[in-house]
N, C-alpha and C positions, 0 to 999 in steps of 0.2 A: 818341641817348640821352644823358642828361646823365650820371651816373653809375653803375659796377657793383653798388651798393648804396646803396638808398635808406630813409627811412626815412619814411613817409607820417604825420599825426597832424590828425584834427578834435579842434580842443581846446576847449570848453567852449560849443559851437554852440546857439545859439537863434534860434529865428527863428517867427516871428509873421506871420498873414495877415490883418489887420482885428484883431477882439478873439479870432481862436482861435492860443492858441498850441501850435505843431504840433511845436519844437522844443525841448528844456528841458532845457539843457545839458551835447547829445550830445559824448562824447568815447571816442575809440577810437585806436588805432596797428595800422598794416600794416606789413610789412617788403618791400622787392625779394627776388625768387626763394622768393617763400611766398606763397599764395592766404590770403585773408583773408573770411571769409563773412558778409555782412549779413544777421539775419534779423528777420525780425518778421510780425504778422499785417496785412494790407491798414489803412494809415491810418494806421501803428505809425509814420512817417517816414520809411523807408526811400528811397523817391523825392526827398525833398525835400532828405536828407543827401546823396545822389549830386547833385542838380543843383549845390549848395552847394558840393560838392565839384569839378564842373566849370565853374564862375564861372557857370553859366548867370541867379544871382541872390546877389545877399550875405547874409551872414548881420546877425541883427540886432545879434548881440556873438560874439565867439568867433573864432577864426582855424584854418587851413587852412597845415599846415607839410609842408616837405622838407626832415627833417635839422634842425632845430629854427629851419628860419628860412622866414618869410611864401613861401609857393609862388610862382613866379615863371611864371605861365602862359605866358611867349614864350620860354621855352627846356624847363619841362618837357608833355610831351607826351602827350597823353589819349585812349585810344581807348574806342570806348562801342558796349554791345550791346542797346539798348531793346525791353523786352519787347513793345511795340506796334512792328509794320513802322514806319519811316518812309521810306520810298525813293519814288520816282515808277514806277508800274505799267507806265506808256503809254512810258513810255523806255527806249529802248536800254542794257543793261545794261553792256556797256563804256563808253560813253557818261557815264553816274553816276556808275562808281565810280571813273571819271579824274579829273569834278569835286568828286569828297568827300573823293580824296586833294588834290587841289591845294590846298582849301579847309584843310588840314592845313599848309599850305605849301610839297610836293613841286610842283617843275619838270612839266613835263609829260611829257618822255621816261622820270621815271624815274618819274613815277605809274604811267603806261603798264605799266611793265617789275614795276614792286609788280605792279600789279593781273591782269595775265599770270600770275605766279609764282602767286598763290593762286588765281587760278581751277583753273589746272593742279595747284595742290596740294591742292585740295579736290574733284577730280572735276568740275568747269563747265565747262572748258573749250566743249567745243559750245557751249553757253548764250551765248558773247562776247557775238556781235550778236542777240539775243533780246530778247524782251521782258519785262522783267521778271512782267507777268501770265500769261504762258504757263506760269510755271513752278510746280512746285507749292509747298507750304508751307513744308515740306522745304528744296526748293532755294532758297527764297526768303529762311529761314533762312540759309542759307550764305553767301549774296549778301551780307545783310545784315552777315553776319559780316564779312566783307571790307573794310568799312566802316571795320572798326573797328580793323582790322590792318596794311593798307596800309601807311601811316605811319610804320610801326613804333614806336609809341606805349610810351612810357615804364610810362605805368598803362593797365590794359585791366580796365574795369569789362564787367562780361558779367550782367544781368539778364536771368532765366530763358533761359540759352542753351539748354537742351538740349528746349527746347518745339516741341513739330512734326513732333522729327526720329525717323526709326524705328533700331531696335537700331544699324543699320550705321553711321548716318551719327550718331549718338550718341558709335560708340566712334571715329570720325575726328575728329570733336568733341575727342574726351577726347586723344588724341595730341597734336592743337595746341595743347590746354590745357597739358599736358603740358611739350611746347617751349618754350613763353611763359614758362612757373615755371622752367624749366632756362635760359633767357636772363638769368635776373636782372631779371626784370618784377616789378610788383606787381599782382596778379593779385586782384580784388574781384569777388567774386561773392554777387548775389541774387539766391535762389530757393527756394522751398516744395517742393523735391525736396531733402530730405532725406538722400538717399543720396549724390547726387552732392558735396554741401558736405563729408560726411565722408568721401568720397574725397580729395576735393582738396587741405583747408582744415589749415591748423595751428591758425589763429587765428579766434574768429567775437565777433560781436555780437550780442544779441539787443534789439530795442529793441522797447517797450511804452509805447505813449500818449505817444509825442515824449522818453523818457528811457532810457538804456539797463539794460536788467533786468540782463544778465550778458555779460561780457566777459574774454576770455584763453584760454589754450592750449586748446584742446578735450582732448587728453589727461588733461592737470590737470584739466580741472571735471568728466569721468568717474571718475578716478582718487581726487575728495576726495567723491562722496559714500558713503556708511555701505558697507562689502562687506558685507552681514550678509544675501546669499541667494547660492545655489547653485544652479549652471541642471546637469541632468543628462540625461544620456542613456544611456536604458538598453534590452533588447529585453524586459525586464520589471517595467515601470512598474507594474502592481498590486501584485508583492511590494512595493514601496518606498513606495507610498502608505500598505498597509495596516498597516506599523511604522509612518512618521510621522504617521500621520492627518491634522489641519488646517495642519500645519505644511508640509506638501507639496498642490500644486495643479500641472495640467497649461497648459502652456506651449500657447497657439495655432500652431498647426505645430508640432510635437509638440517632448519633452522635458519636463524636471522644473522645476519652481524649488519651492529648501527653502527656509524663512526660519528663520534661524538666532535662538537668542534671544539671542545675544552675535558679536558679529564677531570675539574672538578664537579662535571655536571653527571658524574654520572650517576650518582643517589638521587639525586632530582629524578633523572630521567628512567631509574628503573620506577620510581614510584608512579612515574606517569603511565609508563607500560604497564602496572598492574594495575592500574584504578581505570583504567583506559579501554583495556583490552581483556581478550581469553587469552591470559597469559599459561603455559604450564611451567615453562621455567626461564629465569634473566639473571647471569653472568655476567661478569668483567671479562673480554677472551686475555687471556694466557697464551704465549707462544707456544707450540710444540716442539721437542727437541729438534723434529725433520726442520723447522721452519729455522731454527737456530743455527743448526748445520748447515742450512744451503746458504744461510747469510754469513756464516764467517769463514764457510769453508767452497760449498759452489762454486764459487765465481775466481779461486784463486790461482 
C-alpha cells in the first residue's frame, strides 16, 4: 500500500465517444478508510468514470489525483469488482486467480498464499481445483471477488457486489467490506441497492447525463433538506388522523407522516403528540437515499 491515508479526486473529467459526449465535467473526492458511493441511472456514466479512473482509457480533459498530485498507477494499486463475471469458466479456479494476482504484480508464491488465504476466508476453499462453471452465481460471485482483493489493492472499486448472493453470503460480503474500510482502503462502490450504499457510504455521488447532480456527506444532504414532517407511530392511528385531517397521511408499512406547516413547529408538535396521544414513537422524517436518487437522478 502506498499510504495510510489517501485522498482520491476526479477533477473536472470529460470525455467524448464520436460526437456523444458522455462525460461533462465529472468531479468528486473519496477519502482512505471511508466508502464512497457512485450512483446514477444506467447511461448516467458511471462505467466510464470507473474505467477513467482505472487508466483503462483517458479522459479527454480533466485529471485523476492522490493527494492532489497526477495518480501514479505503478505504485498505487487498484482492485475492481465488475458487475458482468469476467473470469474464464472452463478453468481451473486456483489456476486464475494466481494469474490475476501476478498480473497485479505479486511473485507467484505469494499470489498463491493471497489467493489460499481468501478462498479460506470466504468459505471456497473445496472449490481450489474446480471449475469455475461448476459453481453457482453465488460462489462465482466470490471468486470474482477475490480477483479483486488478492493484491491487496490500495482502492477497491466493487460494482454491484452484493448481486447473486443470498442473505448469508451478503452479510460475509458485508464483514469484508467492513475490513477493507477499517484497513484504510478507499473503498468505491456502485450499485442500485440502495440500502447497502447507506450502510456503507459517508460520501456518494449522484451523476445524471454525464454531470454530477449531487455530491458530499450523505448525512448532510439528509440533514439540509426542509424537517417540516413527522413520521409517527402510534397503536391508534385513526384518533391522530381524525384531529389532523389532510395534514396526516399513512406511511406504506405502516406509521404516520404529519406535514408541518412551519418547520419550527415541530418540537411544539411532537410534544403535543405525546401528551396527546398513545404515542410509541415521533421523528423528524429524513429522506432515504431511494427518495434522494429519484429526485436528482429519476427524472433525468
Amino acid at each position: 500500500m502506498v499510504t495510510n491515508r489517501m485522498k482520491l479526486e476526479l477533477c473536472n473529467i470529460t470525455k467524448s465517444f464520436g460526437e456523444k459526449q458522455v462525460l461533462d465535467g465529472i468531479t468528486f473526492e473519496a477519502q482512505s478508510g471511508k466508502a464512497f458511493g457512485l450512483l446514477g441511472r444506467n447511461g448516467a456514466g458511471k462505467t466510464t468514470s470507473i474505467r477513467i479512473l482505472m487508466d483503462v482509457f483517458p479522459p479527454d480533459s480533466g485529471e485523476v489525483l492522490i493527494d492532489g498530485r497526477p495518480i501514479d498507477y505503478k505504485k498505487v494499486q487498484i482492485g475492481y469488482l465488475p458487475e458482468e463475471r469476467g473470469l474464464y469458466p472452463k478453468k481451473l479456479i486456483i489456476d486464475q486467480l494466481v494469474y490475476f494476482a501476478q498480473l497485479k504484480g505479486m511473485h507467484r508464491r505469494d499470489a498463491v498464499a493471497a489467493v489460499d488465504f481468501w478462498l479460506e476466508r470466504l468459505g471456497m476453499s473445496e472449490y481450489r481445483n474446480r471449475r469455475l462453471d461448476t459453481l453457482s452465481k453465488g460462489n462465482q460471485q466470490k471468486i470474482q471477488l477475490i480477483t479483486a482483493l488478492a493484491h491487496d489493492p490500495d482502492i477497491v472499486i466493487l460494482d454491484e457486489p452484493f448481486s447473486g448472493l443470498d442473505p448469508v453470503n451478503a452479510m460475509l460480503l458485508k464483514d469484508v467490506v467492513k475490513e477493507q474500510i477499517s484497513k484504510g482502503k478507499i473503498v468505491l462502490f456502485s450499485s442500485h441497492q440502495m440500502n447497502y450504499i447507506e450502510e456503507f457510504c459517508d460520501n456518494i455521488a449522484i451523476l445524471a447525463s454525464g454531470k454530477v447532480a449531487l455530491t458530499g456527506n450523505l448525512h448532510d444532504i439528509k440533514r439540509n433538506y426542509v424537517r417540516d414532517r413527522l413520521v409517527v407511530q402510534t397503536e391508534n392511528p385513526e384518533a391522530v388522523k381524525k384531529d389532523f385531517g389532510d395534514c396526516c397521511t399513512d406511511i406504506p408499512g405502516g406509521g404516520l407522516m404529519i406535514q408541518l406547516a412551519d418547520p419550527g413547529e415541530k418540537k411544539a408538535m411532537m410534544r403535543r403528540l405525546v401528551d396527546t396521544y398513545d404515542i410509541d414513537s415521533v421523528k423528524v422524517f429524513e429522506p432515504s437515499l431511494n427518495d434522494i436518487f429519484v429526485q436528482y437522478a429519476g427524472t433525468k
